[in-house]
C-alpha positions, 0 to 999 in steps of 0.5 A: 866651686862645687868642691867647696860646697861639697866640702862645707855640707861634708863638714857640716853633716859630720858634725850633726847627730845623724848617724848611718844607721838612721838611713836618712833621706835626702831632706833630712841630709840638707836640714842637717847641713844647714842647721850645723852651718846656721849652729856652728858656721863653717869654721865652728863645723871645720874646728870640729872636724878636725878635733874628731880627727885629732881624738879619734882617728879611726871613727872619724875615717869611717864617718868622713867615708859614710858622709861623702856617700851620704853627700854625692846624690846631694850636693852634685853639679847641675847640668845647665840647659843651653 
């Protein structure tokens, strides 16, 4: 389940106008997420994804990468206390 989590903010965040350079903070990384899913829904953000990929490969390698480091402080499992 955290995969797939993972995986729409990832999509989400690649989408967003925020750029590596910005250095955002954690706030910013989940306000981005979800105003891309709430602007372009997990399918919209999926199709843009993919259409980055298919115009330009060699960013979009490089932003994916920055992304799921952006990402794992961010969406990570939570210990459950028993």
């Amino acid at each position: 389940m955290i995969s797939i989590v993972k995986d729409l903010a990832a999509e989400a965040l690649f989408v967003s106008s925020i750029q590596p350079s910005e250095c955002p903070s954690r706030k910013t990384v989940e306000q981005a997420v979800t105003a891309m899913l709430l602007l372009h829904g997990s399918d919209g953000c999926a199709a843009e994804v993919a259409t980055e990929f298919g115009d330009h490969p060699e960013v979009a390698v490089r932003r994916m990468h920055w992304v799921n480091e952006e990402l794992t402080g961010v969406v990570a499992p939570t210990p459950v206390l028993t």
